[in-house]
Every structure is written in structure tokens, then in C-alpha cells.
N, C-alpha and C positions, 0 to 999 in steps of 0.2 A: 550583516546577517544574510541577506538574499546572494546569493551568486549571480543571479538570471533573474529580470523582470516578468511579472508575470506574462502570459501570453496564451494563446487558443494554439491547438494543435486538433489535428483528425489522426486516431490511432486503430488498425486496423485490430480485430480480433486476436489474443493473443494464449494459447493454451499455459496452464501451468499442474503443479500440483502442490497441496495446500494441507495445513493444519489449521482447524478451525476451532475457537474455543472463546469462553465468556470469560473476563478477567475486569478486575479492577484496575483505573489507568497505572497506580502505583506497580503492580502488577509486570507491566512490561517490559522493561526492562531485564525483566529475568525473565521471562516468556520467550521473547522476541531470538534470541542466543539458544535458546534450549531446543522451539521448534525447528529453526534455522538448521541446528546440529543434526535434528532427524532426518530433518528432506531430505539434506547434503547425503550422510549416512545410506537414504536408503535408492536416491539416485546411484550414489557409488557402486552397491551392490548392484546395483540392475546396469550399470554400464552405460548410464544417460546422461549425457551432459546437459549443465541449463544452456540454456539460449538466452536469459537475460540477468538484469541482475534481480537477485531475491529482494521481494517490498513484503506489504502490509496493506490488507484489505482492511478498510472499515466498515462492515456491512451495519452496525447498529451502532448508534454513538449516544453514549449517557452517560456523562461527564462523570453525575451524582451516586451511579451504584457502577454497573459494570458496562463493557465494551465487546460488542461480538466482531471479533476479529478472525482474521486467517493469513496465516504468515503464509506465503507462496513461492515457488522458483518457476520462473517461466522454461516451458519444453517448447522442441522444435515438432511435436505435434500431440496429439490426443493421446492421454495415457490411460489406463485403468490405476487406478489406489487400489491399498487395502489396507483394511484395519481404521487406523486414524488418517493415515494419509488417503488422501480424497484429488479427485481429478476437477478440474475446473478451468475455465473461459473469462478472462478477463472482454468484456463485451467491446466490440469497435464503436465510435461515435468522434463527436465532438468533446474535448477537454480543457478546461482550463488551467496551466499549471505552471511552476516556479520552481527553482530549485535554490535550497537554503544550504549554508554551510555551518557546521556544528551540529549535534541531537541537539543538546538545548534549547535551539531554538526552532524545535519544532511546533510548539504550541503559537509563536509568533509569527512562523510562515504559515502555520494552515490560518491562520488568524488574518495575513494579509492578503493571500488569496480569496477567501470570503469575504474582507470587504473592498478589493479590486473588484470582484464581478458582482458585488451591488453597485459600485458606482459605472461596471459598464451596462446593466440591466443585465444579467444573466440568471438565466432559468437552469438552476440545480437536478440534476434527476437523482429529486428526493422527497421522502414521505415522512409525516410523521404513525409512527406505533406505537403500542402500548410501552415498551423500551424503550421508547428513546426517537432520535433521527433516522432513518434508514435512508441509503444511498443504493442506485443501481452500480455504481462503481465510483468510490473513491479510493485510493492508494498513496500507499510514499514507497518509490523505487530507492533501495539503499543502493546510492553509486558507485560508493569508495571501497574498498577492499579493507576489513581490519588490519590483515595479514600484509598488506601494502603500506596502508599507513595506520600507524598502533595512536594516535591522537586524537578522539574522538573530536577537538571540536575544530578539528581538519576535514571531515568527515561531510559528504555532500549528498543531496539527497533530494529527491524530486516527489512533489505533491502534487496529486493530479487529480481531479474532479470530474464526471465526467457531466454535460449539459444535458438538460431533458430536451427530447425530439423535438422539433416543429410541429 
């Protein structure tokens, strides 16, 4: 399941632009393709290429009703949005993260990521809210290309956490 063991990385600040929305997990899977299509879309028209590959913010996690999420494509700098697309900062820090191969087992690599940095003592930068968990930045970078390879659980993908300050 894992490709890469977990491990700590420092990632500098990283611009993107984003569709943010509440969905139920079942939910994503057709979420995930559909915002995807628009950023692409509306980067095209504007003549902007990503700079990375397109992931998935998890800003609110409630397993049990819904998930405030925002699909994202990283830019090579600060953009304006409009409408539903919105501009946004993935934040620089410390992260802890791993990358898994197949979606399927996504739920078992953010699963082992979480408890790798319980057993190395790591401090999550994250709160509880009335919603759920919130996170200053968690994510999963989709690394494969559909259009490159059409086999989902060929598909590889990085989960990334980020650590709360000192």
C-alpha cells in the first residue's frame, strides 16, 4: 500500500487556486473530478499553467456528517479567483507525510501517517470545532496523471500533515 515510508519534510509556502465546499466523504469521489475540471478549465482560459500537482485540503474532517474540503492546483504565484474559484496559500512549515499507492487506500495511509507521528510524539497543527477536527494544513497531492495512467490503483499520491509550531 505505502510507496514511501513515512517521513518529516520542511515545505516552503506554496500559492494555489482552490474550490472549497462541505460534502459528505461518500461524496468525493465525484466532487474531487468535477472541481478538478473547473480549475483546469478556468486556468486554461486565463493562460496559467499549474506549478504542481492538483491535491485536496482538508480544513474540517467529520468523518460522521460532512468534510470542508478544497480541491486545489498550485500557481507559480498569487492569483486573484472569482466567483467560486478562490486564491489561496498553502502555509510553509514542518510536515509529516508518506505516499500511498492506489485511492483505495487512502483511508489506510492517512490512518498510518497518524499513528507513525503518535509513536514518534508529534504535535499536529490541529484543533478541535464545533465540525469536527480542523487542521492548519493537511492535504493529499494527486501525483499520477489519470491521462498517463488510466488504473486507479496504480495511482500514487502523497499525504501530508502539517506539524504545530514549537
Amino acid at each position: 500500500m505505502i510507496a514511501i515510508q513515512p517521513g518529516l519534510k520542511d515545505l516552503d509556502e506554496r500559492h494555489y487556486v482552490g474550490i472549497r465546499t462541505q460534502v459528505p466523504m461518500r461524496k468525493l469521489p465525484t466532487v474531487i473530478p468535477q472541481s478538478l475540471g473547473q480549475l483546469f478549465a478556468w486556468l486554461g482560459q486565463k493562460g496559467i499553467k499549474p506549478s504542481g500537482p492538483p491535491f485536496i485540503r482538508y480544513h474540517v474532517i467529520n468523518m460522521k456528517s460532512k468534510l470542508d474540503v478544497e480541491l486545489g492546483v498550485p500557481v507559480a504565484s498569487a492569483l486573484s479567483g472569482d466567483g467560486v474559484i478562490a486564491a489561496g496559500v498553502l502555509p510553509a512549515g514542518r510536515y509529516a507525510a508518506l505516499v500511498y499507492r492506489g485511492i483505495e487506500n487512502g483511508m489506510k495511509a492517512n490512518g498510518a501517517l497518524l499513528e507513525w507521528g503518535a509513536a514518534q510524539n508529534l504535535a499536529w497543527d490541529q484543533w478541535s470545532v464545533e465540525g469536527g477536527d480542523a487542521f492548519g494544513c493537511r492535504f493529499e497531492s494527486f501525483l499520477t496523471d489519470p491521462a498517463d495512467e488510466p488504473d486507479s490503483a496504480k495511482w500514487e499520491t502523497e499525504v501530508a500533515i502539517r506539524l504545530a509550531d514549537k
